[in-house]
C-alpha positions as CSV (number, residue, x, y, z in Angstrom):
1,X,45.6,-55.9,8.2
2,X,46.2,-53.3,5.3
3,X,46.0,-50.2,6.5
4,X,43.4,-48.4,4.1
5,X,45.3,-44.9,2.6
6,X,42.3,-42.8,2.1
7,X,42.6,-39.1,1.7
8,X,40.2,-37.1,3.8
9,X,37.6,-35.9,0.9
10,X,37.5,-39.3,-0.2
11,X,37.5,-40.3,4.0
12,X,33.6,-37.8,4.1
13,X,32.8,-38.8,1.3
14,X,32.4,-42.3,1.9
15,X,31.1,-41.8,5.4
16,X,28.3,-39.4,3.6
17,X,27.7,-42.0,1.3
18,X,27.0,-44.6,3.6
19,X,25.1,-42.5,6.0
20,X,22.7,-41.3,3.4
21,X,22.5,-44.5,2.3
22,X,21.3,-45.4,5.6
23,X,19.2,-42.5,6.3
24,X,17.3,-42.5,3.5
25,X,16.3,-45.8,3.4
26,X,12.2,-46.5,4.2
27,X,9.8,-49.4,4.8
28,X,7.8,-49.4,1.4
29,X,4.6,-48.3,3.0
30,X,4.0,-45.4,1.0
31,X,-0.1,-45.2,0.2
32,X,1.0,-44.5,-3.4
33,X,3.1,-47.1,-3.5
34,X,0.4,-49.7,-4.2
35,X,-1.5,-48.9,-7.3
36,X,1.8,-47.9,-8.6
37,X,2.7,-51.9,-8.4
38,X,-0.7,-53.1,-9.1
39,X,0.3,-49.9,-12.7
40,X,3.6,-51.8,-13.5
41,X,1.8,-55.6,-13.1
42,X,-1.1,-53.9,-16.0
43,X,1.8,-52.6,-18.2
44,X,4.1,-55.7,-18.0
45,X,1.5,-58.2,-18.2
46,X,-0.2,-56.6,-20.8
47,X,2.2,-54.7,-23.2
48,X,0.7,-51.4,-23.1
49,X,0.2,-48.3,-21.0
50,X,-3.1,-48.0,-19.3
51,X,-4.7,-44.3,-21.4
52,X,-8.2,-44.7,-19.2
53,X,-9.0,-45.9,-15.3
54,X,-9.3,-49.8,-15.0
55,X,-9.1,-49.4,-11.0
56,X,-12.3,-47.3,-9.8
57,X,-15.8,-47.9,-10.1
58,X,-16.5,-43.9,-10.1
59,X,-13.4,-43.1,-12.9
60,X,-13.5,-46.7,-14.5
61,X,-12.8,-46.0,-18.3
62,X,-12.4,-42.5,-18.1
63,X,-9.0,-40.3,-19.1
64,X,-5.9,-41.3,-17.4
65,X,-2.2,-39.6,-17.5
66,X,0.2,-42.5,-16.5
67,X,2.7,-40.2,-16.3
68,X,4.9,-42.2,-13.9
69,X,4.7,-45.6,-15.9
70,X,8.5,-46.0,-16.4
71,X,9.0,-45.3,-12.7
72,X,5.8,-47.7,-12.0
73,X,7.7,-50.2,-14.2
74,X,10.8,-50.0,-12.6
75,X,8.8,-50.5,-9.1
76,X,7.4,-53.8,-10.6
77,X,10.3,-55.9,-11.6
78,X,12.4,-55.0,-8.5
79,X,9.0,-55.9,-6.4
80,X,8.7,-58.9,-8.5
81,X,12.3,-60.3,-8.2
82,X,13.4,-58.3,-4.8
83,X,10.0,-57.8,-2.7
84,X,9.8,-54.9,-0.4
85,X,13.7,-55.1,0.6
86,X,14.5,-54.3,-3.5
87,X,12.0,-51.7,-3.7
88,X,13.4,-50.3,-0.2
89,X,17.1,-50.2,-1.7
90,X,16.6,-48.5,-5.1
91,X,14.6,-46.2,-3.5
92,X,17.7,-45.4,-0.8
93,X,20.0,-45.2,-4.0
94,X,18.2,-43.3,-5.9
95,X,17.7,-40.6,-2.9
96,X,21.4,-41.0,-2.1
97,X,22.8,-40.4,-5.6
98,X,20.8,-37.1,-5.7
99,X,22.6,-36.2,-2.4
100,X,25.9,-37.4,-3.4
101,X,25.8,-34.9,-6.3
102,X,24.8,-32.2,-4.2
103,X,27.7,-32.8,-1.8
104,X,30.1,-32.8,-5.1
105,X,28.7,-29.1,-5.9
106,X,29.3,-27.9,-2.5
107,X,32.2,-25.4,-2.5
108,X,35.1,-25.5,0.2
109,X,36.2,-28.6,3.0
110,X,35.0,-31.9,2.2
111,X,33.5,-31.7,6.3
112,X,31.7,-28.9,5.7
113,X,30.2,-30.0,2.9
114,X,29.6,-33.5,4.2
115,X,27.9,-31.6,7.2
116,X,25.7,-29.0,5.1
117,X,25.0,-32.1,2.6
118,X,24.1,-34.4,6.0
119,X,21.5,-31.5,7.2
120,X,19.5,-30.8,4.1
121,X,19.0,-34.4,4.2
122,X,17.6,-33.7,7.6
123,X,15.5,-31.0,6.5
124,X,13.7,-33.2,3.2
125,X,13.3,-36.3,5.2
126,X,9.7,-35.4,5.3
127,X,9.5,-36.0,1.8
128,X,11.3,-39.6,1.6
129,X,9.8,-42.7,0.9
130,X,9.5,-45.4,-1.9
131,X,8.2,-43.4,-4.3
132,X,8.4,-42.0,-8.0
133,X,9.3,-38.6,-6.7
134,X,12.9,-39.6,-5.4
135,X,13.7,-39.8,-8.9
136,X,12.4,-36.6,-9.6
137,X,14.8,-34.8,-6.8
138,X,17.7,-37.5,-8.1
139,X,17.6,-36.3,-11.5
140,X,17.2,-32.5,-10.7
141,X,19.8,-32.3,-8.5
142,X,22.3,-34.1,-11.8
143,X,20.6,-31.5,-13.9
144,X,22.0,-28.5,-11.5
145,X,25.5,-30.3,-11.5
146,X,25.5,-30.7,-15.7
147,X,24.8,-26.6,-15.4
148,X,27.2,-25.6,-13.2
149,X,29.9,-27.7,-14.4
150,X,29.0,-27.1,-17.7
151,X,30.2,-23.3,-17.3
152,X,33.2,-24.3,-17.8
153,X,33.3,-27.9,-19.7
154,X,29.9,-27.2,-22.2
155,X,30.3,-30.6,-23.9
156,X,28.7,-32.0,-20.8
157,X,25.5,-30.0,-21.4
158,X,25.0,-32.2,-24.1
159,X,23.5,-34.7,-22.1
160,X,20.8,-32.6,-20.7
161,X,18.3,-33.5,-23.3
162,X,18.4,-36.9,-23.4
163,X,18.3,-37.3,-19.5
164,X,15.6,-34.8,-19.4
165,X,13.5,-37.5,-21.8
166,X,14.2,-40.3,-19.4
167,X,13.2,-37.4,-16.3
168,X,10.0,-37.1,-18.2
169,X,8.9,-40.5,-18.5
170,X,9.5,-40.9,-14.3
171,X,7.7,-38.4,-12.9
172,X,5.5,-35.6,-14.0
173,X,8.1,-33.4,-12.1
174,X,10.3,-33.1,-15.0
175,X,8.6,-29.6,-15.3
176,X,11.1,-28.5,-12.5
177,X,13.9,-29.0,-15.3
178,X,13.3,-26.2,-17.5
179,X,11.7,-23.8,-14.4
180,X,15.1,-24.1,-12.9
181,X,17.1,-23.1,-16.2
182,X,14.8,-20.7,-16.6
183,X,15.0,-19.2,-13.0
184,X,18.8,-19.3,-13.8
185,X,19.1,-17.6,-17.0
186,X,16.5,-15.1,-15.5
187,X,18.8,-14.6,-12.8
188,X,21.6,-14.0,-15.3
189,X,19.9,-11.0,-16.9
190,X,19.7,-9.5,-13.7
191,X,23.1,-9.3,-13.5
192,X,23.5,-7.5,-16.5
193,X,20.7,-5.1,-16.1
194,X,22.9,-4.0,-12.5
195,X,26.3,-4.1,-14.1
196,X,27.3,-7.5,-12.2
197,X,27.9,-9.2,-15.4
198,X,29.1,-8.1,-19.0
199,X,26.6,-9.0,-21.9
200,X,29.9,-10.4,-23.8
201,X,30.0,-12.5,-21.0
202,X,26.1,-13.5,-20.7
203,X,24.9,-13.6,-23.9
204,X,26.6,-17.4,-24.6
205,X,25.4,-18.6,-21.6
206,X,21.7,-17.3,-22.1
207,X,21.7,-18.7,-25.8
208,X,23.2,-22.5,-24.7
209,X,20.3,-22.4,-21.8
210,X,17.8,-21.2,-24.3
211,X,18.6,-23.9,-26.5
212,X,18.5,-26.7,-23.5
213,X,14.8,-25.1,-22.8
214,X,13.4,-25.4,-25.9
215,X,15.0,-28.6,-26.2
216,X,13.6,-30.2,-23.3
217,X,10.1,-28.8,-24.2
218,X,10.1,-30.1,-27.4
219,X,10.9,-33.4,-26.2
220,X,7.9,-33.6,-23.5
221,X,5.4,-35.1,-26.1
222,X,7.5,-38.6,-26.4
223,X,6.1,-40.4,-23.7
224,X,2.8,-42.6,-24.0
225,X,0.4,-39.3,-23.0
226,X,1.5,-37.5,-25.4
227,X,1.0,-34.0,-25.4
228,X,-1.2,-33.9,-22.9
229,X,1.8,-34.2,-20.6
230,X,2.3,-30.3,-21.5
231,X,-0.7,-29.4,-19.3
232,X,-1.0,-31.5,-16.4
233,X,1.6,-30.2,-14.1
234,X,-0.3,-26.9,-14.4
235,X,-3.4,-28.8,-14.2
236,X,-1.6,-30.4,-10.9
237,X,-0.8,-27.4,-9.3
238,X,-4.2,-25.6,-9.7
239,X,-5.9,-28.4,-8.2
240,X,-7.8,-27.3,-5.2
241,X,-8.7,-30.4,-4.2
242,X,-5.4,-32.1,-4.0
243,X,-4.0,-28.9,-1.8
244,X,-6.8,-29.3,0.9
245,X,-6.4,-32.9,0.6
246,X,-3.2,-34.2,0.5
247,X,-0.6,-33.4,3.8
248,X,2.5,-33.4,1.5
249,X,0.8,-30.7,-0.9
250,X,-0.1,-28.1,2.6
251,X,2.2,-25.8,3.8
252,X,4.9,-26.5,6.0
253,X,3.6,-26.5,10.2
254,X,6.7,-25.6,12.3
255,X,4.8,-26.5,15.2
256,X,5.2,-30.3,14.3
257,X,8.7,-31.4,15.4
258,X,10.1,-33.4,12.0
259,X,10.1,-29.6,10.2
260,X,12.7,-28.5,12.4
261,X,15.1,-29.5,10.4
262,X,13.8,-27.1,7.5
263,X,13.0,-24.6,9.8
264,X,17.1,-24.4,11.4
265,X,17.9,-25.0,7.6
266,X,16.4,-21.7,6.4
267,X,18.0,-19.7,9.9
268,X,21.1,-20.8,9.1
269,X,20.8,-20.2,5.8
270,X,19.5,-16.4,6.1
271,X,23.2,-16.2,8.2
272,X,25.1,-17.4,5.3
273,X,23.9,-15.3,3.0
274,X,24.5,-12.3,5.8
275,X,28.3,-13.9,6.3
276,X,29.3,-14.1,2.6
277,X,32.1,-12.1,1.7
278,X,30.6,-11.3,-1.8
279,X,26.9,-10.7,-2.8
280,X,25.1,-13.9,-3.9
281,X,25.5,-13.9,-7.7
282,X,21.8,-13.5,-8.9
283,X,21.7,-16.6,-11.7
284,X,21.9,-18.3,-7.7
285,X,19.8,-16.4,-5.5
286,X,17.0,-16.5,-8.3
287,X,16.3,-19.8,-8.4
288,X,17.0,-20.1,-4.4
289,X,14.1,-17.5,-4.2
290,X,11.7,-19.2,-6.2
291,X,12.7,-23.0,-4.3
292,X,12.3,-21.0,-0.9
293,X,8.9,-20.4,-1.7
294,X,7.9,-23.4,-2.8
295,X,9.1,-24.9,-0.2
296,X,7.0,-22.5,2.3
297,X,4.1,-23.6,0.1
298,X,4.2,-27.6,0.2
299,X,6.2,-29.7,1.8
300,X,6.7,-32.0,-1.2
301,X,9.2,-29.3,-2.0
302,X,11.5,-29.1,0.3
303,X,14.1,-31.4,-1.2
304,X,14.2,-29.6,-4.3
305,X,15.2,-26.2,-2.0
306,X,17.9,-28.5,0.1
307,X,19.8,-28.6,-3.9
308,X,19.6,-24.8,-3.9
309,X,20.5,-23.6,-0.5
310,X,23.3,-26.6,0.7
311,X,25.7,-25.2,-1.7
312,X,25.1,-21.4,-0.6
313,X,25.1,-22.5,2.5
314,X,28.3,-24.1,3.1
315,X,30.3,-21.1,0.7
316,X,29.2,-18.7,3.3
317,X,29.5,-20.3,6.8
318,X,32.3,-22.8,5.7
319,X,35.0,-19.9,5.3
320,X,34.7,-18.1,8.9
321,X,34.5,-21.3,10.9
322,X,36.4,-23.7,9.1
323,X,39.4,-25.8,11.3
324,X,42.5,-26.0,9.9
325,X,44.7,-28.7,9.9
326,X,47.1,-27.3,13.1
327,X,44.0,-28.6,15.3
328,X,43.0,-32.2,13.6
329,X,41.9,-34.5,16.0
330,X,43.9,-36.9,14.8
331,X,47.0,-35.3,13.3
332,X,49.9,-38.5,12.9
333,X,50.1,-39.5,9.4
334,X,49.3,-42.9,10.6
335,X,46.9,-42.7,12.6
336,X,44.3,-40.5,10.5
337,X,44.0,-43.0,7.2
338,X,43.6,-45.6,9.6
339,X,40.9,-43.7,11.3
340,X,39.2,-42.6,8.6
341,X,39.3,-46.2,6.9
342,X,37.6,-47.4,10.0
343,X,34.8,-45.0,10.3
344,X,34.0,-45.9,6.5
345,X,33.8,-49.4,7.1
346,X,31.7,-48.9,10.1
347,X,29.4,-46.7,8.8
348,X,28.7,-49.5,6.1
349,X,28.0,-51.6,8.5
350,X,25.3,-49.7,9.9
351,X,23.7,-48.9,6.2
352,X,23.7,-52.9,5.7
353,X,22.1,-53.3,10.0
354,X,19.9,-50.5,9.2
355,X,18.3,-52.1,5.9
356,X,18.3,-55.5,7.4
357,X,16.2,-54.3,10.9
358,X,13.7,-52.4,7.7
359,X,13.4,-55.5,5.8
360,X,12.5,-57.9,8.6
361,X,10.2,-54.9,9.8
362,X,8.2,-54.5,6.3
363,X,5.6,-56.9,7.2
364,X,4.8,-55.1,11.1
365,X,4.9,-52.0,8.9
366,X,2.7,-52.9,6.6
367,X,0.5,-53.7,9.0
368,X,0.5,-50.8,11.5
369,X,-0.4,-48.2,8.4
370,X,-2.9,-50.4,6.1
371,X,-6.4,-52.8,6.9
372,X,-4.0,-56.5,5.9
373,X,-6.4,-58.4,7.6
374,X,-9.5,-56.5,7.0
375,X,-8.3,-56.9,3.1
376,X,-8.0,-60.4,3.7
377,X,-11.9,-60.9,4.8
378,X,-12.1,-58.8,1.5
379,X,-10.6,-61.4,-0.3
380,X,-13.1,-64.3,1.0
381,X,-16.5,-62.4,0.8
382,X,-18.4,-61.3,-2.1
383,X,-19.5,-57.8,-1.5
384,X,-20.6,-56.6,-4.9
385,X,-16.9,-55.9,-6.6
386,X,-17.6,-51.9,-5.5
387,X,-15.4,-50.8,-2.2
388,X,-15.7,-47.7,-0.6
389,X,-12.2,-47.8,0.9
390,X,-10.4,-45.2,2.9
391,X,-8.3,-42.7,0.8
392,X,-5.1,-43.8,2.0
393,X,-6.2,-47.8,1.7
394,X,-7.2,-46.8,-1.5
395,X,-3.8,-48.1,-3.5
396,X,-3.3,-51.0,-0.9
397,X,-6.9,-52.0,-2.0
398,X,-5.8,-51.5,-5.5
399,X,-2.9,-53.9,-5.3
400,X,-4.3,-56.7,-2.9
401,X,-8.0,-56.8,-4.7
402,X,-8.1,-55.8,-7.8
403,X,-9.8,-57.1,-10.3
404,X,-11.9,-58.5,-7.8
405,X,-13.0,-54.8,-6.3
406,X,-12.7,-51.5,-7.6
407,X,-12.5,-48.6,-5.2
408,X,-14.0,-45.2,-4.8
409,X,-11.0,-43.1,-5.0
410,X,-7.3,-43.6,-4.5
411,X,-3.9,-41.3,-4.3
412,X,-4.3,-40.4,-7.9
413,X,-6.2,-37.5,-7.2
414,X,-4.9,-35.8,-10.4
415,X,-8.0,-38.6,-12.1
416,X,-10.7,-37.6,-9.2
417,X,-11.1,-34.4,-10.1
418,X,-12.0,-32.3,-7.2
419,X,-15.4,-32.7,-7.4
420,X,-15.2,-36.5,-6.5
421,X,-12.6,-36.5,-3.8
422,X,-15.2,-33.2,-2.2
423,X,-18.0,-35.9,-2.3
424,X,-16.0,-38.7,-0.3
425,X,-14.8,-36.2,2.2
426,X,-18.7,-34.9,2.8
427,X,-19.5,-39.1,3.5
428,X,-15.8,-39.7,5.7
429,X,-17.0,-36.5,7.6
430,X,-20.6,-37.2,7.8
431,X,-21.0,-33.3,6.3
432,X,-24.9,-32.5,4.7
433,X,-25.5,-34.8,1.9
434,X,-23.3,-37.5,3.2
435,X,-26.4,-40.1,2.6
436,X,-26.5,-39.0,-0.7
437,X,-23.1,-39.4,-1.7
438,X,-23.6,-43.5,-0.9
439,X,-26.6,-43.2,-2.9
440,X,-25.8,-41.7,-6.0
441,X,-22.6,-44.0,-6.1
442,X,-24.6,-47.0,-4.7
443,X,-22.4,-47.9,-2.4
444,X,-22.8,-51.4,-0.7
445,X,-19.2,-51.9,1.4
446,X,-17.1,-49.3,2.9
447,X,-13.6,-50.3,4.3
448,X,-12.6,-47.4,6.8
449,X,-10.3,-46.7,10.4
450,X,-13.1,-47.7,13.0
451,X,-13.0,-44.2,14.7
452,X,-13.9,-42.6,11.1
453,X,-16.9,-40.4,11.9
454,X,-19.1,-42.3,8.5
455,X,-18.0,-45.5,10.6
456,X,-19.8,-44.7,13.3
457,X,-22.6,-43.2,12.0
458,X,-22.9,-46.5,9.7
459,X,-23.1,-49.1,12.5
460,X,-26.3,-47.4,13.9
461,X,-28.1,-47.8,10.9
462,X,-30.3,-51.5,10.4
463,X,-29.8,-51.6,6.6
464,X,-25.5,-51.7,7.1
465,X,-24.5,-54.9,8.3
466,X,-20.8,-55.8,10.4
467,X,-18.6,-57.7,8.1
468,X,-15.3,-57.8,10.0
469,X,-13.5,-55.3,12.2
470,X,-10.3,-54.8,14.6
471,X,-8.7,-52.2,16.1
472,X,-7.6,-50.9,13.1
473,X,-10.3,-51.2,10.2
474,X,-14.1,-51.9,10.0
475,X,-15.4,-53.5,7.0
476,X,-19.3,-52.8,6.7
477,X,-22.0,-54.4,3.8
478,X,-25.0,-52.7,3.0
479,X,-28.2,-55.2,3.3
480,X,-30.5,-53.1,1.9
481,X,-30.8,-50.0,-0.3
482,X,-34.2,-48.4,1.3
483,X,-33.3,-44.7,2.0
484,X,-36.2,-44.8,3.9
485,X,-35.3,-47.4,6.3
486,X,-31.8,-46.3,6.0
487,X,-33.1,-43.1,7.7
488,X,-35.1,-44.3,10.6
489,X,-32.1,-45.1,13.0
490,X,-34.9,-44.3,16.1
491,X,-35.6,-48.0,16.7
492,X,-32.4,-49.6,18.1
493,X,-32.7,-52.6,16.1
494,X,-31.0,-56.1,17.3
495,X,-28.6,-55.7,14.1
496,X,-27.7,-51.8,15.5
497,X,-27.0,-52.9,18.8
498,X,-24.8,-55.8,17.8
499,X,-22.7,-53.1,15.1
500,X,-22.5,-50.8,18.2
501,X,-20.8,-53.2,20.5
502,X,-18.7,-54.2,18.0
503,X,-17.5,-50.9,17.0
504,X,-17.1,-50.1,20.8
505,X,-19.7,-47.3,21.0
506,X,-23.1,-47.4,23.1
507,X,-26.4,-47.4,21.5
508,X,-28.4,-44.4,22.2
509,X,-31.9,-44.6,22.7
510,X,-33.2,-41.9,20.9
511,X,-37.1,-42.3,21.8
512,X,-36.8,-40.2,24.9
């Protein structure tokens, strides 16, 4: 057997590599993940991007921003040809480039880097999944490589622009792009205005990034939205409605145990920046800043904060505690290559174990997180074409029923409004004016978890009858649109009893 004669960068790297590659990876489960399939089928099948809602009955022809419908193309075809294992893969590529290039920026050993690289991957793993936004972290963690390496080779920041276009096109993060620049070149006059750095110095660097910003802005109104795009990452992140409604938009909660990661992340990185032999240059501690607190603010974040603080990280704890090579482990010039050979192969292994146990999984995962079954006895009955679905079945519902039903609201909460996704959490919640809600929408089925408060206030009503139910989902017709009768749950009617068993609840009797 041929001993493999791999250096020790090349050794971490490729033990990274195929860790990440393992990490990362994620059953395709994601609630977005749906309607973006059921978006790529529309565009493929139909040779256009979708401008208004074909998917809702409440937003149905109304204004849409695809502004993910490369990345919801891309999602198709490897669906199509691949299935969930394909879309599972990319995604874990996609994730893993981004942390490969992050690795490549980090300063000193090739361990400590490897390590630093291994724990911001840790600290975002909230954030993973098969989703549109793993291109967005890919793409601006090569757009923080293309600037720091382009200090000193500036041919490469050349490409800036046309990646930014294909950035653009992916997600609406692209924003981040010309933030970051911006943060950076802010940073840059800060070092001038303290004496840090020489204007002779500055000046070229401020007027290449300049260019790349208005650049990049200018390019923003080739996609299909046009220049609407401009306004809807603003119009994102004043939403009120998608930050008291979506988890990955609220703060980070270091009482829940997968944010410990982030939370040892940010100690450790408060010791490096204590430990560094030099002040933090501030074109660097800028834009960590401004990441930090984003991070604080939503957890989508976080990964975008690992690219910032990994690198400053490592240059100021690698120095103090870094091994040399009197002490390796494995110090005969035989041995080590063969060693390190090894533990590459073997961790390759595990990447290709680890996606083969998530493939064969998909379907129990699928499963455990959406109503399959309930969708199913979708399928068969005729309930009217309108579903009132749970917000997180909303895009499964999408995917598996549509055109046959259109739903009440979905993960696209950027189309919603607030307004809207207010009025489904009054019904969910059973808050004043839930009854109305179902009224002014006429809403005949509801598809929602069984313990959902609207579930069981549903099943003691006569006029809603039991479609289908298990331990998961309850699927419930309206028989008749009385408000009247729909009121008068004092009677325990035989069709009230029966939804009440079935739902697992007594019946009160409310005469006494």
């Amino acid at each position: 057997m041929k001993i493999l004669e791999l250096s020790r960068a090349r050794a971490f790297a490729g033990i990274l590599l195929f860790g990440l590659l393992a990490m990362t990876a994620r059953n395709a489960v994601d609630p977005d993940l749906w309607w973006h399939l059921r978006t790529g089928q529309w565009i493929v099948e139909t040779g256009r991007i979708p401008h208004s809602d074909p998917f809702s009955f409440t937003r149905l022809g109304q204004p849409w921003v695809s502004h993910e419908w490369l990345s919801e193309v891309v999602f198709y075809e490897t669906w199509k040809h691949a299935g969930a294992s394909g879309l599972m893969v990319v995604s874990a590529i996609v994730t893993t480039a981004g942390f490969m290039l992050l690795y490549l920026r980090c300063p000193g050993n090739p361990h400590w880097a490897a390590a630093a690289t291994a724990m911001g991957a840790l600290a975002s793993a909230p954030a993973w999944g098969v989703r549109p936004q793993m291109f967005t972290f890919a793409l601006a963690s090569l757009l923080l490589w293309l600037l720091e390496r382009g200090q000193e080779r500036p041919w490469l920041l050349v490409s800036i622009p046309p990646m930014f276009l294909l950035w653009l096109n992916l997600h609406a993060g692209f924003a981040l792009g010309p933030a970051l620049m911006l943060a950076y070149g802010f940073g840059l006059l800060v070092e001038v205005a303290i004496g840090d750095t020489r204007w002779r110095e500055a000046w070229l660097i401020l007027g290449r990034l300049l260019v790349l910003v208005l650049a990049c802005v200018a390019l923003v109104p080739l996609n299909p939205s046009g220049v609407q795009l401009y306004r809807y990452p603003f119009d994102t992140l004043r939403s009120t409605g998608m930050r008291s409604f979506i988890v990955e938009w609220f703060s980070t909660n270091f009482h829940e145990l997968r944010f410990i990661p982030f939370l040892i992340l940010l100690l450790l990185l408060l010791a490096a920046l204590a430990h560094m032999r030099a002040p933090l240059q501030a074109r660097r501690l800028v834009p960590l800043v401004l990441t930090t607190l984003l991070a604080l603010d939503a957890v989508r974040h976080i990964p975008i904060f690992v690219l910032l603080a990994i690198p400053v990280l490592v240059a100021g704890l690698a120095g103090p505690l870094s091994v040399t090579g009197e002490h390796d482990l494995f110090p005969a010039a035989r041995v080590r290559p063969m060693f390190n050979g090894l533990a590459v192969v073997l961790m390759a292994g595990f990447a290709l174990v680890r996606w083969g146990g998530l493939a064969r999984g998909q379907g129990a995962a699928e499963a455990q997180q959406f109503p399959v079954k309930a969708v199913e006895a979708l399928r068969s009955r005729d309930l009217g074409g309108q579903i009132f679905a749970y917000y997180d079945w909303g895009g499964y519902t999408i995917y598996r029923l549509y055109p046959q039903y259109r739903v009440f609201v979905d993960g696209r909460a950027d189309l919603y409004g607030d307004d809207l996704l207010q009025q489904f959490q009054t019904a969910v919640q059973l808050r004043t004016g839930w009854r109305d809600v179902l009224e002014r929408w006429n809403v005949r089925a509801v598809l929602l978890p069984r313990y959902c408060a609207l579930v069981q206030a549903l099943v003691l009503d006569p006029n809603w009858r039991w479609e289908y139910g298990d331990s998961q989902a309850v699927l419930l017709f309206r028989q008749s649109a009385s408000r009247e009768n729909a009121g008068d749950s004092t009677n325990p009617s035989p069709a009230r009893e029966k939804n009440a068993k079935m739902v697992g609840e007594p019946v009160p009797n409310l005469r006494h």
